[in-house]
Backbone as JSON Lines, residues from 0, in Angstrom:
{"i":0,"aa":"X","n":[0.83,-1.2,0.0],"ca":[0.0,0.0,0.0],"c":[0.87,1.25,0.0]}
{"i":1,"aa":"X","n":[0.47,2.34,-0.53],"ca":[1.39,3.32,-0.41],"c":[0.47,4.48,0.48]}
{"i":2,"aa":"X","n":[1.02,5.36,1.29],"ca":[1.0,6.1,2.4],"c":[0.96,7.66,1.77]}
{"i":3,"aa":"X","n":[0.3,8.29,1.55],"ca":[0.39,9.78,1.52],"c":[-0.43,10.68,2.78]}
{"i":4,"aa":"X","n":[0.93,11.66,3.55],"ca":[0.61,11.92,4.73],"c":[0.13,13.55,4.48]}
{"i":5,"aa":"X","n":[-1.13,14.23,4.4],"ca":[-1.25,15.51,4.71],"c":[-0.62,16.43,5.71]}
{"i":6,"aa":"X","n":[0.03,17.36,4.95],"ca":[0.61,17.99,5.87],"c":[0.59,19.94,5.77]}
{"i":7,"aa":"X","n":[0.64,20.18,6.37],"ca":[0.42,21.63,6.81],"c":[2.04,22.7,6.96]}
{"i":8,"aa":"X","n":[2.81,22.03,7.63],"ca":[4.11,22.92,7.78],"c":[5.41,21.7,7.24]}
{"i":9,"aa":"X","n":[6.4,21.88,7.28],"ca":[7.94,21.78,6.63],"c":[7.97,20.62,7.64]}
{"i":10,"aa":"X","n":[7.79,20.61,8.83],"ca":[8.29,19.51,10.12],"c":[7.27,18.58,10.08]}
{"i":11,"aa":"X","n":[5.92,18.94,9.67],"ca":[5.45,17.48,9.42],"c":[5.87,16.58,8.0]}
{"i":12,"aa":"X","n":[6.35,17.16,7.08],"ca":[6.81,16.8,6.05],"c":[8.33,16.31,6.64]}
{"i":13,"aa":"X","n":[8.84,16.6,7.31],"ca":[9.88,16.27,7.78],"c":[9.52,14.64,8.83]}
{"i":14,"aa":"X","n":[8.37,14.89,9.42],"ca":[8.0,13.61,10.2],"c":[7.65,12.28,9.19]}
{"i":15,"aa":"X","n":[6.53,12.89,7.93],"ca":[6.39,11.98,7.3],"c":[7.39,10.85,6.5]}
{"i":16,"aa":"X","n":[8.3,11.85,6.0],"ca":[9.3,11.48,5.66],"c":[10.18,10.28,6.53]}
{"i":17,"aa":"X","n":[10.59,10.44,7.44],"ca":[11.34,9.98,8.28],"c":[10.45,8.87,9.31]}
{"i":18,"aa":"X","n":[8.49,8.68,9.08],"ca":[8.01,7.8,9.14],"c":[7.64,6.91,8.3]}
{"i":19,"aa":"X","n":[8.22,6.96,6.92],"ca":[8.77,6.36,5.72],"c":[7.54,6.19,5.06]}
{"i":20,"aa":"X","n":[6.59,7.71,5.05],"ca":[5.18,7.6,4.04],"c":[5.92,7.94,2.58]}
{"i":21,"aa":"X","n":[5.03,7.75,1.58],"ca":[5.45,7.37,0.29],"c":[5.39,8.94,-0.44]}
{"i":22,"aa":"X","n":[4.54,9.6,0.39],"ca":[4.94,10.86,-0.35],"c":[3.89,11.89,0.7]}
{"i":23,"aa":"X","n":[3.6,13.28,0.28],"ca":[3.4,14.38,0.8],"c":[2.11,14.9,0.31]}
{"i":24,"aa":"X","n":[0.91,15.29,0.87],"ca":[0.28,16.55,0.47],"c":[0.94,17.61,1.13]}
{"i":25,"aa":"X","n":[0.84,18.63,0.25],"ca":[1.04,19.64,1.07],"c":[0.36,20.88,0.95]}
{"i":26,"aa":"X","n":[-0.23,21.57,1.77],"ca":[-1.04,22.27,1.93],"c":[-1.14,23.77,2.92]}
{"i":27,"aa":"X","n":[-2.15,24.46,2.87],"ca":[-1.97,25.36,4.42],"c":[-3.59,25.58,4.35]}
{"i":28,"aa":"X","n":[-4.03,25.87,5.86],"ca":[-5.44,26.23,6.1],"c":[-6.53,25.16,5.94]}
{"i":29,"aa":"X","n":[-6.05,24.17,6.97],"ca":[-6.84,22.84,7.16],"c":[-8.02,23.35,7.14]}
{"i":30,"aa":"X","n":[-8.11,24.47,7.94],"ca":[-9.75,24.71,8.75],"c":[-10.41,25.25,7.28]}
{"i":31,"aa":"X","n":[-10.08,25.27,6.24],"ca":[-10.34,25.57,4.91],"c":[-10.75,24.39,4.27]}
{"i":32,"aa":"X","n":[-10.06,23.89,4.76],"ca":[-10.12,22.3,3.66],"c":[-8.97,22.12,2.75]}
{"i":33,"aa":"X","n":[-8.01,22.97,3.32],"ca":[-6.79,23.5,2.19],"c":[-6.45,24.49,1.39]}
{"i":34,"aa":"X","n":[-5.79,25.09,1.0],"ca":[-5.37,25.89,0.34],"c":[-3.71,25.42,-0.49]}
{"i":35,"aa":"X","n":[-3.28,27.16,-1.11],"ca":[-1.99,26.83,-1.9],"c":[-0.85,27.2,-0.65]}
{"i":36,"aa":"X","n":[-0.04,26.42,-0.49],"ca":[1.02,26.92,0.75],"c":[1.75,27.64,-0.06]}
{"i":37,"aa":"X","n":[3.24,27.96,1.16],"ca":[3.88,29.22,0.44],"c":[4.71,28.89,-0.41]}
{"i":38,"aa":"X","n":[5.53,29.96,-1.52],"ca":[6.88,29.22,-1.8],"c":[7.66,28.94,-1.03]}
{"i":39,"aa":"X","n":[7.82,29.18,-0.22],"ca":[8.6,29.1,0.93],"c":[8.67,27.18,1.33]}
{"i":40,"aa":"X","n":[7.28,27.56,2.03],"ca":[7.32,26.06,2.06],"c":[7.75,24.93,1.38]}
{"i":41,"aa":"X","n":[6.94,25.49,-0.18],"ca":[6.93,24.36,-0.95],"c":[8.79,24.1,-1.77]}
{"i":42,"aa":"X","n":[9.49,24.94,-1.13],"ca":[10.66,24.74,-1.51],"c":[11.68,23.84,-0.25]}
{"i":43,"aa":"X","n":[11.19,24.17,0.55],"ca":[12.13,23.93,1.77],"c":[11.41,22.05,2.11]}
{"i":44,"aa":"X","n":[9.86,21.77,1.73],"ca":[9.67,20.48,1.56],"c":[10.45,19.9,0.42]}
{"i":45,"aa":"X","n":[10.11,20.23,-0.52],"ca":[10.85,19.33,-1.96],"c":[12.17,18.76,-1.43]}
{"i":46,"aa":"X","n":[12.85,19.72,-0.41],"ca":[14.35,20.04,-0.17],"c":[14.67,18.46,0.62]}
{"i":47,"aa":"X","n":[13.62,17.81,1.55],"ca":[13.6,16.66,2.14],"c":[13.75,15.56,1.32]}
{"i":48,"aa":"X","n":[13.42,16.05,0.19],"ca":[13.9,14.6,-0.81],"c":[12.18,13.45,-0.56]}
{"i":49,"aa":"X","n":[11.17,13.94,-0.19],"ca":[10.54,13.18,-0.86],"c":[9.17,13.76,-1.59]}
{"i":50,"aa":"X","n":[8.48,12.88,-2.35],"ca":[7.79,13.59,-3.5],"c":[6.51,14.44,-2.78]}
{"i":51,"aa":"X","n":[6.29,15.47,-3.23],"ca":[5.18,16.21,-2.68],"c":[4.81,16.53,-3.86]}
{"i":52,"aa":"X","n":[3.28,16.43,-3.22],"ca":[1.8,17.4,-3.82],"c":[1.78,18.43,-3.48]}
{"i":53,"aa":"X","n":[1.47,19.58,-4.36],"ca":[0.98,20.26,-3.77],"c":[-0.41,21.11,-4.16]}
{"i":54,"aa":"X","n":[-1.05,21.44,-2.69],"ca":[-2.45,21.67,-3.21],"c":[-2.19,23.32,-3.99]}
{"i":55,"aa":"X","n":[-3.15,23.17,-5.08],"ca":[-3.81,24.76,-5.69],"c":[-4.81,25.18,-5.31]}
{"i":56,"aa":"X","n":[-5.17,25.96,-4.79],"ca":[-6.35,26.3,-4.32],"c":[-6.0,27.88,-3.37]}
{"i":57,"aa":"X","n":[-7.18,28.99,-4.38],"ca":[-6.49,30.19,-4.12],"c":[-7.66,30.79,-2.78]}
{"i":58,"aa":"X","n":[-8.31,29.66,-2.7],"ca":[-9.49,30.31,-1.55],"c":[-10.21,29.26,-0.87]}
{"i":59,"aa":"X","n":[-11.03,29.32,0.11],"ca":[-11.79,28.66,1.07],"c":[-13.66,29.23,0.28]}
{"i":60,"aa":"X","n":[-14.11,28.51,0.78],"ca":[-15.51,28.9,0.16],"c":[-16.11,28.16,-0.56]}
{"i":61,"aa":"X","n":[-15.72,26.96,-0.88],"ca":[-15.86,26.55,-2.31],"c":[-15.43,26.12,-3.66]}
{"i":62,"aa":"X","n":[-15.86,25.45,-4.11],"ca":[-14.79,25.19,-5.53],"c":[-15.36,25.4,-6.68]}
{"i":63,"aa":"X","n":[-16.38,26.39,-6.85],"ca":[-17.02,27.37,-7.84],"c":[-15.78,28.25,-8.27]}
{"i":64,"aa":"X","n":[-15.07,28.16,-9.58],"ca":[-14.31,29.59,-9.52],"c":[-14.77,30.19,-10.69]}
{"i":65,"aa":"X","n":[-13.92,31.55,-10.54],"ca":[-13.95,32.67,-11.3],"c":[-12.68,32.55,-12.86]}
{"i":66,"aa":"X","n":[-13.41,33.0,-13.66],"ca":[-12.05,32.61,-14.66],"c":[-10.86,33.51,-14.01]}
{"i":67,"aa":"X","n":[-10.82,34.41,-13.48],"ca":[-9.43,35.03,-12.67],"c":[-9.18,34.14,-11.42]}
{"i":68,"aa":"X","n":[-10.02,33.29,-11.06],"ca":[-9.26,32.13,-9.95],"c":[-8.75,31.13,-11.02]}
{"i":69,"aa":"X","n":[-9.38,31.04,-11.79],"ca":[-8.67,30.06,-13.19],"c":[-7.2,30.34,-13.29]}
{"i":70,"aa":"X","n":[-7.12,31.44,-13.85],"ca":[-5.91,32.03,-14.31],"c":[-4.94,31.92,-13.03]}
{"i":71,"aa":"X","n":[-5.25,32.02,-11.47],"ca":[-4.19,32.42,-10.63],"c":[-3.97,30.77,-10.47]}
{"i":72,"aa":"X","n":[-4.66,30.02,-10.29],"ca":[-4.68,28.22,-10.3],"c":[-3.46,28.24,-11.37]}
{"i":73,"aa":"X","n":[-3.97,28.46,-12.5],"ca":[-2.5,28.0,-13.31],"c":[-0.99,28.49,-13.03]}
{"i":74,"aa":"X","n":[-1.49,29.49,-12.81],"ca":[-0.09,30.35,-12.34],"c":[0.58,29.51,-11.33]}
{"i":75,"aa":"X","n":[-0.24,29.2,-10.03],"ca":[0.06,28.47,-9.36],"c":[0.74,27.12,-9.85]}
{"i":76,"aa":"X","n":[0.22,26.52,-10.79],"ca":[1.3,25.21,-10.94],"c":[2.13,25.43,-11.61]}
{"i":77,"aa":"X","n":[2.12,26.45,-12.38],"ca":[3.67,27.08,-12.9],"c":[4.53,27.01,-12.27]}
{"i":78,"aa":"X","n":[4.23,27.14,-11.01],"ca":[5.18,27.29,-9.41],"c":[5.83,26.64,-9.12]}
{"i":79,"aa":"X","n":[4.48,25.69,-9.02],"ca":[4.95,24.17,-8.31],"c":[6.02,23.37,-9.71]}
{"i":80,"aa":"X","n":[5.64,23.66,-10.59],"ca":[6.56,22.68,-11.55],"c":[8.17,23.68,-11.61]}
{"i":81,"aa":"X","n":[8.02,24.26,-11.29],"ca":[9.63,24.93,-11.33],"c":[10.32,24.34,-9.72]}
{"i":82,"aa":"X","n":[9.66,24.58,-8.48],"ca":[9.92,24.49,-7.98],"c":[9.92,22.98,-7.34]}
{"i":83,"aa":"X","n":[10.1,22.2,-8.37],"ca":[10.18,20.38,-7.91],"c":[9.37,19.8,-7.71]}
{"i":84,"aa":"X","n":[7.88,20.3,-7.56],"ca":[6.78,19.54,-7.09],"c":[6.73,18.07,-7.6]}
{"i":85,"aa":"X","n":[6.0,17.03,-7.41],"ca":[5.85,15.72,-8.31],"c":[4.38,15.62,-8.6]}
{"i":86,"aa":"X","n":[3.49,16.81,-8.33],"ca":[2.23,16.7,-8.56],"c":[1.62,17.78,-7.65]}
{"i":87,"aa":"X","n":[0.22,18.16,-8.56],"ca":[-0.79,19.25,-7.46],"c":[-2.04,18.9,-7.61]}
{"i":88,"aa":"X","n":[-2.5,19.27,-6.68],"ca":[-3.95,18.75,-5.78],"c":[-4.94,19.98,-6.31]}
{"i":89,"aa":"X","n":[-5.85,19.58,-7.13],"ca":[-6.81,20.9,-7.48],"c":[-7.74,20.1,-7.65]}
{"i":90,"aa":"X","n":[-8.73,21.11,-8.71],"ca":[-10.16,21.04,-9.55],"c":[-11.4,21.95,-9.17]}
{"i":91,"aa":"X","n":[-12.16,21.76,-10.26],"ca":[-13.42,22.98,-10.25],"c":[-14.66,22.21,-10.32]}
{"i":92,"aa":"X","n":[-15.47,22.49,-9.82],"ca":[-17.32,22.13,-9.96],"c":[-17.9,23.37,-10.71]}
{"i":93,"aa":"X","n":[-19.13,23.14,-11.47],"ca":[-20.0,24.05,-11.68],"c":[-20.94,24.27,-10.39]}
{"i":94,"aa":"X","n":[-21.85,25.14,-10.74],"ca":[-22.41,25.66,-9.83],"c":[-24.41,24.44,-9.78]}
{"i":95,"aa":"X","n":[-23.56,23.74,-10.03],"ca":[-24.46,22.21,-10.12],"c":[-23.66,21.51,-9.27]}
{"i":96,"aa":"X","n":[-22.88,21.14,-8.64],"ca":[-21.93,20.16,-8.13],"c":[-21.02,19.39,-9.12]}
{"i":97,"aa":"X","n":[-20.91,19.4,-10.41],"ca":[-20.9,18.39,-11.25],"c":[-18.79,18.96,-11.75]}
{"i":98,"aa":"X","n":[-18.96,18.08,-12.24],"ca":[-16.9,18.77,-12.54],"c":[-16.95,19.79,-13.01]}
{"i":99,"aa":"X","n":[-16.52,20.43,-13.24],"ca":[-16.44,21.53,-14.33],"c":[-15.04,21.22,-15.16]}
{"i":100,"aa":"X","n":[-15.94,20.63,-15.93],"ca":[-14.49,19.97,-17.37],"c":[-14.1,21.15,-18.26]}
{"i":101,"aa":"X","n":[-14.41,22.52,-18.54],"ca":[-13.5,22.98,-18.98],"c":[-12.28,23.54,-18.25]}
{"i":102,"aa":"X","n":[-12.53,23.96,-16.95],"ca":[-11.92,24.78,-15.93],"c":[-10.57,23.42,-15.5]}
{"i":103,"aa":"X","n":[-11.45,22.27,-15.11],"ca":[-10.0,21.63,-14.56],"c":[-9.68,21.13,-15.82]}
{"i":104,"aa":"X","n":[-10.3,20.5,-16.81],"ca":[-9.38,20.26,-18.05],"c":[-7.84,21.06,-18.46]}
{"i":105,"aa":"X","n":[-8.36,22.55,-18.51],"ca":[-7.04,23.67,-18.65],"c":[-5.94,23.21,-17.56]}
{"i":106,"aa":"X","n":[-6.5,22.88,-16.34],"ca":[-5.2,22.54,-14.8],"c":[-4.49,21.47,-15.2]}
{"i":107,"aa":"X","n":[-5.2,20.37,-15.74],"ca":[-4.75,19.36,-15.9],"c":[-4.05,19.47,-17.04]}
{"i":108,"aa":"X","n":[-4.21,20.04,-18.18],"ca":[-3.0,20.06,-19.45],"c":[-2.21,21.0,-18.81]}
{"i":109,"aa":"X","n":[-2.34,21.68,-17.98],"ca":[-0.84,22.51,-17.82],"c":[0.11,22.04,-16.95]}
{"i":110,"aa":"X","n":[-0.58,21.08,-15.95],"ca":[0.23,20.32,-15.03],"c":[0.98,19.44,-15.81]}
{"i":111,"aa":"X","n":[-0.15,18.55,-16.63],"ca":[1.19,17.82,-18.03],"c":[2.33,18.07,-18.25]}
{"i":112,"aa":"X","n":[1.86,19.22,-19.19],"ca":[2.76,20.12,-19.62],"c":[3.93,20.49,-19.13]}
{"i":113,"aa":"X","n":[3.74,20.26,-17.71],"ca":[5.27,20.7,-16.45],"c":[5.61,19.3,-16.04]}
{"i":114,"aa":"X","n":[5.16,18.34,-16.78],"ca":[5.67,16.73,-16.29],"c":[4.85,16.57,-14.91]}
{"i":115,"aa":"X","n":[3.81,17.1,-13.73],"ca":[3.52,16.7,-12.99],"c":[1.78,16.06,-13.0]}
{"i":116,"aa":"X","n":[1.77,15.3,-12.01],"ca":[0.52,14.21,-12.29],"c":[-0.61,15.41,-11.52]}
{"i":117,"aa":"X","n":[-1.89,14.95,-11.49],"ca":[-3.04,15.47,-11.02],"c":[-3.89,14.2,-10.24]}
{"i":118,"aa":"X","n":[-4.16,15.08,-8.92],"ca":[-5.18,14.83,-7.78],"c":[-5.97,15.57,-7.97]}
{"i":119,"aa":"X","n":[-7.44,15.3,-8.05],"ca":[-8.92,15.85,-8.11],"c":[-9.02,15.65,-6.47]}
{"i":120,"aa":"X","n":[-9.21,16.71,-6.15],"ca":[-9.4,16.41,-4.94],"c":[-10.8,16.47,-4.02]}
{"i":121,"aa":"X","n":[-11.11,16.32,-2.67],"ca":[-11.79,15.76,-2.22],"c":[-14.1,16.99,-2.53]}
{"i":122,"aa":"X","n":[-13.38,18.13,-3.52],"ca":[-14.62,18.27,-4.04],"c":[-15.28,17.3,-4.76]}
{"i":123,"aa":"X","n":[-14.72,16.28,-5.16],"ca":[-15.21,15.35,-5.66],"c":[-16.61,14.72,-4.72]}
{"i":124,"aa":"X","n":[-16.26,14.93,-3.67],"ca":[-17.49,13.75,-3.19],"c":[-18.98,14.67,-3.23]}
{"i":125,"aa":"X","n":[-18.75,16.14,-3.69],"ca":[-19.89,16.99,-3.69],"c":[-21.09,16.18,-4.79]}
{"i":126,"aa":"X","n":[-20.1,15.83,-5.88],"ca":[-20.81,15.4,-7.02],"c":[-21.65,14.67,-7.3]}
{"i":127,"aa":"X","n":[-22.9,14.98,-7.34],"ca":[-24.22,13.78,-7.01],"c":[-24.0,12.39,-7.57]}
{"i":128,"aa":"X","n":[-23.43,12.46,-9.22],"ca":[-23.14,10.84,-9.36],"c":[-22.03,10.84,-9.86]}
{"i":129,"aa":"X","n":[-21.4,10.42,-8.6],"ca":[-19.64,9.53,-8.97],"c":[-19.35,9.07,-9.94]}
{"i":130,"aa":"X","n":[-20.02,8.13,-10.25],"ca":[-19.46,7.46,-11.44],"c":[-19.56,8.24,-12.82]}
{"i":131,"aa":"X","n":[-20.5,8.63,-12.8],"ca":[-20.47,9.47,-14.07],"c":[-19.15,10.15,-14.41]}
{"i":132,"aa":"X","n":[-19.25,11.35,-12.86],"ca":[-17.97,12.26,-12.46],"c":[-16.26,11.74,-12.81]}
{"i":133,"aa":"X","n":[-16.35,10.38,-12.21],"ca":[-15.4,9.19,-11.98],"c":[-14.89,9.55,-13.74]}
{"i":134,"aa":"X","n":[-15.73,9.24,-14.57],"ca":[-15.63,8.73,-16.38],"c":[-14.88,10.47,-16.96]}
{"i":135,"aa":"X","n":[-15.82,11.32,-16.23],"ca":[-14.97,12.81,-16.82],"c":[-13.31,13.22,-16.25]}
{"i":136,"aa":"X","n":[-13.54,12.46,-15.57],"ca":[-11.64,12.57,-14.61],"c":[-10.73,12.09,-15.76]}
{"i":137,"aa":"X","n":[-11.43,10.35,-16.03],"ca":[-10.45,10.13,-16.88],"c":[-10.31,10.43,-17.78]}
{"i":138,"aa":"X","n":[-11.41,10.59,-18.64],"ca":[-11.2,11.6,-20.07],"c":[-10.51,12.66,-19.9]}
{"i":139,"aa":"X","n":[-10.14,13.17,-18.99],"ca":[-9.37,14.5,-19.38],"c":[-7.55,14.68,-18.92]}
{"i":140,"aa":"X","n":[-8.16,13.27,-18.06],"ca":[-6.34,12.73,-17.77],"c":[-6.15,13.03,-16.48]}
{"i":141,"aa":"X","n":[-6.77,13.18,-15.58],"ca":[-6.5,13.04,-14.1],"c":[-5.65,12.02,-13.68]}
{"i":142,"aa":"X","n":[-4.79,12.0,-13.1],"ca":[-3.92,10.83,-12.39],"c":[-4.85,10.21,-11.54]}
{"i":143,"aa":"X","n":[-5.4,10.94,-10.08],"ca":[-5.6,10.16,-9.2],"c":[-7.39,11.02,-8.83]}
{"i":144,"aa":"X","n":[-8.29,10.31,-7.89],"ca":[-8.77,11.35,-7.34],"c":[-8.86,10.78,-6.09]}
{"i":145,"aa":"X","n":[-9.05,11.81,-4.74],"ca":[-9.39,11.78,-3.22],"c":[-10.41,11.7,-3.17]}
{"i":146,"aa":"X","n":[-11.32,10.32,-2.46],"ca":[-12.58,10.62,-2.14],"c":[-12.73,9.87,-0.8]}
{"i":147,"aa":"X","n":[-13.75,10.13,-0.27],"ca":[-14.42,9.5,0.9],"c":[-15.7,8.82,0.55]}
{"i":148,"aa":"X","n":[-15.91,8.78,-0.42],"ca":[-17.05,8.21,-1.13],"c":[-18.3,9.14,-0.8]}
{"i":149,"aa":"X","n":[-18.19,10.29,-0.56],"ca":[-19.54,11.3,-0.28],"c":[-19.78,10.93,1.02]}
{"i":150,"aa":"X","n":[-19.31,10.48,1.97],"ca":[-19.35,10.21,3.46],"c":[-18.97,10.73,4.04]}
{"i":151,"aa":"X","n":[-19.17,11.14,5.44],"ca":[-18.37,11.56,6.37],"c":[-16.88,11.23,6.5]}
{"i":152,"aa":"X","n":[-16.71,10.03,6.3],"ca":[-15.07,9.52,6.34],"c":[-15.27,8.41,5.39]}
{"i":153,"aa":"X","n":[-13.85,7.85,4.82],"ca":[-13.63,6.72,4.15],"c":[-14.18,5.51,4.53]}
{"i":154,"aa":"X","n":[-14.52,5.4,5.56],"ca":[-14.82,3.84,6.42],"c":[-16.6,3.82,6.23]}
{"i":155,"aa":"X","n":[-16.88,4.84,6.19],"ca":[-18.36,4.93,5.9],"c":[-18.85,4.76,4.56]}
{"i":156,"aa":"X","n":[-18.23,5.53,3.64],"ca":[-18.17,5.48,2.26],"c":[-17.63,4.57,1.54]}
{"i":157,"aa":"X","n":[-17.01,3.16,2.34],"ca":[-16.31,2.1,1.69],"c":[-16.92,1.47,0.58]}
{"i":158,"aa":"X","n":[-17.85,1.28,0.32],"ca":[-18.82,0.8,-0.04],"c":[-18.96,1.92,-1.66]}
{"i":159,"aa":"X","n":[-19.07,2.65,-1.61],"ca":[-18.88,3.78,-2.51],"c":[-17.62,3.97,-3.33]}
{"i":160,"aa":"X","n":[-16.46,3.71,-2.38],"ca":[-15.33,3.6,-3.02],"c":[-14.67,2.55,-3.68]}
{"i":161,"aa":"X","n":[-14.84,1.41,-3.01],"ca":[-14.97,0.17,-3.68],"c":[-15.7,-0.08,-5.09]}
{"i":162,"aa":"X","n":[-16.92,0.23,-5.09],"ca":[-17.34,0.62,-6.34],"c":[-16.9,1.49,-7.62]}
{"i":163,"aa":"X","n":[-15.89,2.81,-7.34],"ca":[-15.29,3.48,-7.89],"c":[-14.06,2.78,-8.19]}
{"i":164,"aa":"X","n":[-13.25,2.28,-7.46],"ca":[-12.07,1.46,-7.32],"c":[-12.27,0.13,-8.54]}
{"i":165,"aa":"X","n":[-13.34,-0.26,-8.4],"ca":[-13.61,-1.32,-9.6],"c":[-13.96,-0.82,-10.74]}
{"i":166,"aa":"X","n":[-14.8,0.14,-10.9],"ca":[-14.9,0.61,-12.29],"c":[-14.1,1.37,-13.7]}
{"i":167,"aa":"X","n":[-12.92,1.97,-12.29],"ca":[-11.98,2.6,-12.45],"c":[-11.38,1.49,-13.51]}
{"i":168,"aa":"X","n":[-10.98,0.88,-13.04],"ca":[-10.54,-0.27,-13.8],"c":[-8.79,-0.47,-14.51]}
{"i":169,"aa":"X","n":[-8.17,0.76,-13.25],"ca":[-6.91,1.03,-13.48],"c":[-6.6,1.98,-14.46]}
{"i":170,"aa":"X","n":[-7.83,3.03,-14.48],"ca":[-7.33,4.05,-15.81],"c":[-7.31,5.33,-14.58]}
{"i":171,"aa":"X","n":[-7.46,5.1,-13.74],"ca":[-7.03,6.52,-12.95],"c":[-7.31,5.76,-11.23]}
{"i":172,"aa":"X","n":[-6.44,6.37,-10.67],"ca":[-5.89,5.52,-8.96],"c":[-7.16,6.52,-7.8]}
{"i":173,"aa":"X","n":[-7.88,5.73,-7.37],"ca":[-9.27,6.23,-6.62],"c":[-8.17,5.56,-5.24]}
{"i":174,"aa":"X","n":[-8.47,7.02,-4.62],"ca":[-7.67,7.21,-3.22],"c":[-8.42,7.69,-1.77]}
{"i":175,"aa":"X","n":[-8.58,6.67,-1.51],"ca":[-9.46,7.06,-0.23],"c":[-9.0,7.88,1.15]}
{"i":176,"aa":"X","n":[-9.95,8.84,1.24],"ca":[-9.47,9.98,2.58],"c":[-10.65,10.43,3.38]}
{"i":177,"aa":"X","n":[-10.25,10.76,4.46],"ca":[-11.01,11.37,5.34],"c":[-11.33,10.12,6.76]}
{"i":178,"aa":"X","n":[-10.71,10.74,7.2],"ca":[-10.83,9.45,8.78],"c":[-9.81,8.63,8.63]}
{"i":179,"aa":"X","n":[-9.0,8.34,7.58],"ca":[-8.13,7.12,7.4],"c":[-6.52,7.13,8.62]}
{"i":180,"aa":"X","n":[-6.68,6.4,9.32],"ca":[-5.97,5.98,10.17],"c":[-4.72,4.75,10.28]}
{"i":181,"aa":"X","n":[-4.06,4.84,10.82],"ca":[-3.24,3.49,10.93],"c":[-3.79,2.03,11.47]}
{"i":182,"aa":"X","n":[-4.62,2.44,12.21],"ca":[-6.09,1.39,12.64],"c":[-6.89,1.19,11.73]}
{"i":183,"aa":"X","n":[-7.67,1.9,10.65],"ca":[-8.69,1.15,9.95],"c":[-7.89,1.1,8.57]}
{"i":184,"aa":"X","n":[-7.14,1.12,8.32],"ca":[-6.23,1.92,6.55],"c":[-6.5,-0.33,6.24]}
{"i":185,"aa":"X","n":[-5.51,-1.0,7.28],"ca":[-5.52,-2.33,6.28],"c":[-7.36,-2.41,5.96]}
{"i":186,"aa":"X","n":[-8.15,-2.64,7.17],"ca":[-10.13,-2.6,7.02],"c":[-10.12,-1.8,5.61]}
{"i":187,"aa":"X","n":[-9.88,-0.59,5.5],"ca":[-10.22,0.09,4.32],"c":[-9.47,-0.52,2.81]}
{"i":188,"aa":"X","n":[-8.28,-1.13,3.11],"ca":[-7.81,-1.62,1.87],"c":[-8.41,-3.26,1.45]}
{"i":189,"aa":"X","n":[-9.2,-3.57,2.67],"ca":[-9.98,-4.82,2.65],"c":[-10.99,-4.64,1.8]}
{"i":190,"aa":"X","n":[-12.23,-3.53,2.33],"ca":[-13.27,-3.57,1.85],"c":[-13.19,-2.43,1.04]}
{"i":191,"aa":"X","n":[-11.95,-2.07,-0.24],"ca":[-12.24,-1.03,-1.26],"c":[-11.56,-1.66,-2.23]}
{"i":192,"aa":"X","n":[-10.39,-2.54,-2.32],"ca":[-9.71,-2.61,-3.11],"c":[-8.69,-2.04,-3.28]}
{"i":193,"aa":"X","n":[-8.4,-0.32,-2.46],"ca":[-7.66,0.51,-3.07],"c":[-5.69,0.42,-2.3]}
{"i":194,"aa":"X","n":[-5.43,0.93,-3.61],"ca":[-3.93,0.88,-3.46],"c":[-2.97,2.15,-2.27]}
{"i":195,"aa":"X","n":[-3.6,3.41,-2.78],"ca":[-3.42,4.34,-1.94],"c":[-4.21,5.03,-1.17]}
{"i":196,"aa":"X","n":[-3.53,5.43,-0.21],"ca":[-4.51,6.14,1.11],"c":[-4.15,7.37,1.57]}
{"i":197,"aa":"X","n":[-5.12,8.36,2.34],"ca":[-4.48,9.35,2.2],"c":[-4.92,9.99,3.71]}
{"i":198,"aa":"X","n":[-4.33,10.6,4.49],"ca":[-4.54,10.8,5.65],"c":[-3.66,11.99,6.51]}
{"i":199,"aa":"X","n":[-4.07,12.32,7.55],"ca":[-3.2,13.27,8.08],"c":[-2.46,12.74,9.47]}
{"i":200,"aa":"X","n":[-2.91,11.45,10.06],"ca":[-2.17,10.77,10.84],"c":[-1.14,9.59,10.35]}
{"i":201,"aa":"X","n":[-1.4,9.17,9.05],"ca":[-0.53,8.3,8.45],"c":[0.75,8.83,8.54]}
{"i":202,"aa":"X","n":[1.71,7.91,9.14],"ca":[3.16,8.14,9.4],"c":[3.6,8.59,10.21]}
């Protein structure tokens, strides 16, 4: 199984690391649900030598944007791909819940474009039907997405994710989060199928 540990400052990236998780979110403004951290940060993590995400996200509120949150999103992974990233954590909904495939389509060819992979992240579980949602990820080339299966936590939504995890069918890596622990992570890799996990106590 591979281990990706959420993290907030340089020393938990420093813990994860050195609790031998497989790689990094990295982020600022949990009580947000995330945001874009600094350069600062995101230089002085890379610097640890192991692979980090990092999230885009220029606001709290929502994941409705503005084509000028468009534009600062890209800018943003401009960032991250100069500055070593191995991948960033974004995406957009319409004002339906549903993806908004032109908005993250653009994130996702520009992240390409800088050699780094894409996480849809956990707006996903807004989306009334997953699977549908699930089919527009991969058409547009998403690497991975974060879900909890529209649940409160992963352990609730197993059942949801498991289902995603099979349909998926290995054209894009369905990553379960929210509640995931060092206690239920093997339970959750029981009853989902899934390969990676994603958590803020892992490691």
């Amino acid at each position: 199984m591979l281990w990706e540990r959420c993290c907030t400052s340089v020393e938990q990236v420093r813990q994860a690391r050195d609790g031998k998780a497989s790689r990094v979110e990295l982020c600022s403004h949990l009580e947000l649900d995330g945001l874009t951290p600094s350069r600062e940060d995101i230089v002085a993590s890379v610097a640890l030598g192991i692979p980090v995400n990092v999230m885009v996200r220029p606001r709290g509120g929502g994941f409705v944007y503005s084509a000028d949150e468009v534009s600062i999103m890209l800018e943003q992974i401009e960032l991250c791909g100069c500055l070593g990233a191995s991948a960033v954590v974004a995406g957009c909904l319409d004002d339906k819940s549903e993806i908004d495939i032109d908005a993250t389509s653009r994130l996702v060819e520009r992240a390409a474009r800088l050699g780094l992979e894409f996480t849809f992240h956990r707006a996903f579980d807004l989306c009334p039907d997953k699977e549908k949602s699930l089919e527009y990820l991969i058409d547009i080339g998403c690497t991975r997405v974060l879900t909890s299966g529209g649940a409160p936590t992963a352990l609730e939504g197993a059942s949801v994710i498991g289902r995603l995890v099979s349909i998926s069918a290995g054209r894009i890596i369905v990553m379960p989060g929210g509640g995931v622990t060092p206690s239920n992570v093997s339970q959750l890799h029981a009853l989902t199928g899934a390969s990676e996990f994603h958590g803020t106590r892992l490691c």
